[in-house]
C-alpha positions in Angstrom: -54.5 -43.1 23.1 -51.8 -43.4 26.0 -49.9 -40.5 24.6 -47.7 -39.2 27.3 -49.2 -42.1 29.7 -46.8 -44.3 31.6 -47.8 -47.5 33.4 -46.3 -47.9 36.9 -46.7 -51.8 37.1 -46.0 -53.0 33.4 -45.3 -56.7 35.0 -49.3 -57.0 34.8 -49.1 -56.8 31.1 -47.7 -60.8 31.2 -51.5 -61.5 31.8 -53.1 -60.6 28.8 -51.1 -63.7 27.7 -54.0 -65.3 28.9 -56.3 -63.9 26.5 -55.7 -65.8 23.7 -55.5 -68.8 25.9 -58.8 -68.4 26.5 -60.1 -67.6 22.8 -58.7 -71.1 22.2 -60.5 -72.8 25.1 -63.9 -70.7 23.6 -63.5 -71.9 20.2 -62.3 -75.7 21.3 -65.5 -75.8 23.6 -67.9 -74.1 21.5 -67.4 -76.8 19.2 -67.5 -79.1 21.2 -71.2 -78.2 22.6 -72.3 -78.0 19.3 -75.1 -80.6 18.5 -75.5 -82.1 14.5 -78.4 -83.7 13.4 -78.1 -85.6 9.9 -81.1 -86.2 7.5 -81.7 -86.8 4.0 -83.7 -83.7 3.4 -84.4 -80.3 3.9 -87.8 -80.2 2.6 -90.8 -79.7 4.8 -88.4 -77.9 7.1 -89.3 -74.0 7.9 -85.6 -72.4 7.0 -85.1 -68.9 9.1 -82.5 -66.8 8.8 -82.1 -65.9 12.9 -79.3 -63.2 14.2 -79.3 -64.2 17.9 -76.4 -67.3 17.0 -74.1 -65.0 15.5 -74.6 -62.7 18.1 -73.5 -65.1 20.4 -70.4 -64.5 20.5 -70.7 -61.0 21.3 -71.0 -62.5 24.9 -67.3 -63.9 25.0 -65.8 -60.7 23.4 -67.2 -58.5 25.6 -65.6 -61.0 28.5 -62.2 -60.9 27.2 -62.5 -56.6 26.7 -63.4 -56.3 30.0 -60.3 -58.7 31.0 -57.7 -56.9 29.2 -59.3 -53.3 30.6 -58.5 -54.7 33.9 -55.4 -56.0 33.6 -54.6 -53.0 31.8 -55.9 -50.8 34.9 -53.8 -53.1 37.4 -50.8 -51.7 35.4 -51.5 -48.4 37.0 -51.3 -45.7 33.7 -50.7 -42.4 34.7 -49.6 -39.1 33.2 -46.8 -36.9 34.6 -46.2 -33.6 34.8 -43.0 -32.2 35.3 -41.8 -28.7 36.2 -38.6 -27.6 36.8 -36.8 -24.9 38.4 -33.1 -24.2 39.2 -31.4 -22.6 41.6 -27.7 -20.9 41.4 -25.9 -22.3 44.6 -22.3 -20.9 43.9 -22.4 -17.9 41.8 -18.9 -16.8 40.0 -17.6 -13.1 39.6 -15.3 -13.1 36.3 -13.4 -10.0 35.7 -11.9 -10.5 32.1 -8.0 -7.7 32.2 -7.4 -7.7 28.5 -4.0 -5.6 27.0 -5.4 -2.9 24.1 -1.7 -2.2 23.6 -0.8 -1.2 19.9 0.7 -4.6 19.7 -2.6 -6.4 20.1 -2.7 -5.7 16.8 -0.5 -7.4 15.4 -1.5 -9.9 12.8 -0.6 -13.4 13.5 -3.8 -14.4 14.7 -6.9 -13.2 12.3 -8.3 -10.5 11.6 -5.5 -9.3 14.7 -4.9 -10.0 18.0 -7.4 -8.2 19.9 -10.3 -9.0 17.5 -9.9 -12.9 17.8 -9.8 -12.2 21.6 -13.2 -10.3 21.6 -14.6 -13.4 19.3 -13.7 -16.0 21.6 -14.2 -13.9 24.6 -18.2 -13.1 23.3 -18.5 -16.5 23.2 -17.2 -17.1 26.4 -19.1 -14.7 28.2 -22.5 -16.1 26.5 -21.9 -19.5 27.8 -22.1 -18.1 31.3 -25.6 -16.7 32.0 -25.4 -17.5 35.6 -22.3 -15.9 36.4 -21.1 -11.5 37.3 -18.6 -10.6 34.5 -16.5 -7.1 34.3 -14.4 -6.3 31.7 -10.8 -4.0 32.6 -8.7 -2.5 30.0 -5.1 -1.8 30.3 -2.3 -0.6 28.3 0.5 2.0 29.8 -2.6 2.9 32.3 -5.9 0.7 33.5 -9.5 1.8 34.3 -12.8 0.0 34.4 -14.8 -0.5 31.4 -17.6 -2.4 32.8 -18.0 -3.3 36.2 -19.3 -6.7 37.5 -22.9 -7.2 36.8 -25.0 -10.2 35.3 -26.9 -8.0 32.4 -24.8 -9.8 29.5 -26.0 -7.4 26.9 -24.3 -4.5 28.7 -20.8 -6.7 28.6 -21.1 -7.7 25.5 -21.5 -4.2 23.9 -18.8 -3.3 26.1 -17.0 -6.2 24.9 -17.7 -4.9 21.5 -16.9 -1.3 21.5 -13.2 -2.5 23.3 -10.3 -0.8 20.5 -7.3 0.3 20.6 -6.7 4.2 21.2 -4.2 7.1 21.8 -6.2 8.1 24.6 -4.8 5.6 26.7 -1.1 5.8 27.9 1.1 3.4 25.6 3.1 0.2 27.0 1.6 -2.8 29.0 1.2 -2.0 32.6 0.3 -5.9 33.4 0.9 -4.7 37.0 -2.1 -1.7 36.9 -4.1 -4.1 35.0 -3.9 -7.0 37.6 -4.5 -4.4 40.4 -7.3 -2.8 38.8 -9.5 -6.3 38.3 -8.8 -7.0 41.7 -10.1 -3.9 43.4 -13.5 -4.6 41.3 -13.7 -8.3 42.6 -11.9 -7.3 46.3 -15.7 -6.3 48.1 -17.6 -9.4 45.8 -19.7 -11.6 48.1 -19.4 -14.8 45.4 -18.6 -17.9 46.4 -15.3 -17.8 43.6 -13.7 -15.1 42.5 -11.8 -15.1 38.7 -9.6 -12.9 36.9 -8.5 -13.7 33.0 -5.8 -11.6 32.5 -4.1 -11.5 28.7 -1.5 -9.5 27.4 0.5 -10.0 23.9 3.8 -8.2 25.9 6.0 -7.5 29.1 5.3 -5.9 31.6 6.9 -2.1 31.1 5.1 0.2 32.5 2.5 1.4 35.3 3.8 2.2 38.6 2.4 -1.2 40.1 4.9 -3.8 40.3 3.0 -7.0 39.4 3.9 -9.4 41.9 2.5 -7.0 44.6 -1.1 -7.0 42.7 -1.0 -11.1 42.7 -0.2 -10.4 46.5 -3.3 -8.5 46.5 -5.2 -11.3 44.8 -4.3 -13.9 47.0 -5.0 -11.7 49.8 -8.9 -11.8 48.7 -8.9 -14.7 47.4 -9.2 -14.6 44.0 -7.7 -16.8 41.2 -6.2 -15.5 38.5 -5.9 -17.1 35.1 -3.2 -15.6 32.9 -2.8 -16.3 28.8 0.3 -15.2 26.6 -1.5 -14.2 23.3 1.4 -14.1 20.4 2.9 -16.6 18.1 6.1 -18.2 18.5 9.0 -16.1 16.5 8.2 -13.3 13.9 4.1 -11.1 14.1 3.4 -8.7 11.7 2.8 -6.0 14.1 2.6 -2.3 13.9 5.6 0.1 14.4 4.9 3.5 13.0 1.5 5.4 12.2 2.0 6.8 8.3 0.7 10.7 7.8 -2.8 9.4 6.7 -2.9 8.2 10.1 -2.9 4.0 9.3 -0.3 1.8 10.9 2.8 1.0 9.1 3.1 -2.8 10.0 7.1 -4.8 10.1 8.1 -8.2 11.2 8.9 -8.2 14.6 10.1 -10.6 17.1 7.2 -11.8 19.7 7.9 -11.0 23.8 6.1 -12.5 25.9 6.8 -12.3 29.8 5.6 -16.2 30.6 7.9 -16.3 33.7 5.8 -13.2 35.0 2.7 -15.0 33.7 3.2 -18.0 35.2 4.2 -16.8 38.9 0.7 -15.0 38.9 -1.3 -18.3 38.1 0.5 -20.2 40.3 0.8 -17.8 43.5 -3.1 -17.3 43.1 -4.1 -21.0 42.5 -4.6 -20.0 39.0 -3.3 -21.6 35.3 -1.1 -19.8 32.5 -2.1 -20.7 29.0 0.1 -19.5 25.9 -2.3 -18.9 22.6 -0.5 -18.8 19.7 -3.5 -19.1 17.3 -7.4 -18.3 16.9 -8.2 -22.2 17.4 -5.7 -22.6 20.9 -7.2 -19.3 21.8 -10.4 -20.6 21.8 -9.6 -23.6 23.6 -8.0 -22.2 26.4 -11.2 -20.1 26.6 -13.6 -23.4 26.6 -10.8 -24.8 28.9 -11.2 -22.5 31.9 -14.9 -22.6 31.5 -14.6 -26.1 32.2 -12.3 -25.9 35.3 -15.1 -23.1 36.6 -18.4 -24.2 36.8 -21.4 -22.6 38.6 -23.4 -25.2 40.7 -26.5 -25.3 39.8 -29.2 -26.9 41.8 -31.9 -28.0 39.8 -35.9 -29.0 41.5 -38.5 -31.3 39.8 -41.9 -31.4 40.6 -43.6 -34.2 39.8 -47.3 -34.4 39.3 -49.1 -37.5 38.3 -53.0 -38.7 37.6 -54.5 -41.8 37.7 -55.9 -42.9 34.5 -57.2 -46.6 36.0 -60.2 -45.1 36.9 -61.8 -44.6 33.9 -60.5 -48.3 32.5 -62.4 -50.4 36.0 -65.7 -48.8 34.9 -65.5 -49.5 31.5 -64.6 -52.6 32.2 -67.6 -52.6 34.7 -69.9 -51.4 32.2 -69.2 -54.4 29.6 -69.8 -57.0 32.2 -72.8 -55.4 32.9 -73.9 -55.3 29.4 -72.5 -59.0 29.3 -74.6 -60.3 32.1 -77.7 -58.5 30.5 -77.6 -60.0 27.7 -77.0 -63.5 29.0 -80.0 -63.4 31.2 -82.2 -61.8 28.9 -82.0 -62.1 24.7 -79.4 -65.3 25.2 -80.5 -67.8 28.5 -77.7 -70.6 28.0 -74.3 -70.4 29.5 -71.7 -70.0 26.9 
């Protein structure tokens, strides 16, 4: 009955307390006003079998209904209904610079490198439906593989269809790479601008000297987060391409620039993160999406009805019907 009713007052509900006060008070005075007359016998005596007694009572029960409607309408019950709507105050542009170098290959995270990456980086990009993301690729050379936009689908397929190739020129041109995510987020009008940059490597080729692209980012304010993807020591990596055209695959020793790496967060307010496994990858993922966060603004309208309407007339009505039958079928005051 009050399904998805709430009662703005609920103090008043102490009164109905008072209703089995007054059942007591009925039944102690009822018998009290009840007359007995003893004799011997019964016979002589016309015995009828009347309604109207029991009924009596009627008259009380409709009183105390009528009470506990009102004080049940002085509660004030009301229904709300809520809608919501949210508004984006401070929109982030993402460009994700990720290294499709032969070494991202390698095997000491599973299935490889740059497969775990594209995992945790899917899931990144899903749990961030309010921000612009663009995705760069780099290697010896960069280019653009998906500009900044906010139709997930179309980053995520790109995301998906990111491999390594011999179209691209071989090395890691970290510097190309850094330089190529900034000129997509240089002309952004977003409140924060963010570049994750990952590479498995050093920086050894491209003819843009990365300190002079994190010049560049601080010059437009963006912030650059920068992650070291490799175990420590030894990764099965791949060294030579066999005449059937797979990868032969060696031990090698993991190199890492994390000086480089680390002057790039820090000159551009950034943080460097070093993943050396598919679960720290993911963390440092879930970590920066904690340290960005898109305001949103979020509006409630409330709408409520009145529902103590309906519970003063029927209240109202019993009275009535009370009073009725007081004055008509039973003419003693009870």
């Amino acid at each position: 009955m009050f399904e998805g009713i709430e009662f703005l007052d609920k103090g008043f509900f102490w009164l109905l307390l008072l209703l089995p006060i007054a059942l007591l008070w009925y039944i102690i005075k009822h018998n009290k006003q009840t007359a007995e007359l003893k004799i011997s016998s019964l016979k002589g005596f016309k015995v009828t079998n009347s309604w109207l007694p029991k009924l009596k009572h009627l008259l009380f029960a409709l009183r105390l209904l009528a009470l506990a409607l009102m004080i049940t309408a002085l509660a004030r019950p009301r229904t709300v209904d809520v809608s919501t709507k949210t508004k984006t105050t401070k929109g982030i542009d993402i460009v994700m610079a990720i290294d499709v170098s032969a070494s991202m290959l390698a095997k000491d995270l599973r299935p490889n490198r740059l497969e775990a990456l594209k995992k945790v980086a899917s899931e990144f990009i899903v749990g961030r439906p309010n921000d612009r993301i663009g995705l760069v690729e780099y290697a010896g050379e960069s280019f653009t593989k998906t500009p900044i936009t906010s139709d997930k689908a179309i980053v995520l397929r790109s995301l998906r269809d990111i491999k390594y190739n011999t179209i691209i020129e071989g090395g890691t041109a970290i510097g190309m790479g850094l330089a190529t995510a900034v000129n997509r987020l240089k002309d952004s009008k977003a409140k924060s601008k963010i570049i994750i940059l990952l590479t498995d490597g050093v920086n050894n080729s491209g003819f843009i000297d990365p300190k002079i692209a994190s010049e560049l980012a601080v010059e437009y304010g963006i912030k650059t987060y920068t992650i070291g993807l490799g175990t420590n020591g030894m990764a099965l990596s791949p060294t030579a391409i066999l005449p059937n055209g797979n990868f032969q695959y060696s031990r090698v020793q993991v190199e890492i620039d994390e000086e480089l790496l680390k002057e790039i967060a820090t000159a551009t307010g950034g943080k460097y993160f070093r993943a050396t496994n598919n679960k720290k990858l993911a963390e440092i993922y879930n970590e920066i999406n904690k340290l960005e966060k898109t305001e949103i603004e979020e509006f409630k309208f409330y709408n409520y009805e009145e529902k103590y309407r309906w519970l003063v007339l029927l209240a109202a009505l019993f009275i009535a019907i009370e009073l009725l039958l007081r004055f008509t079928i039973f003419r003693s005051f009870v």
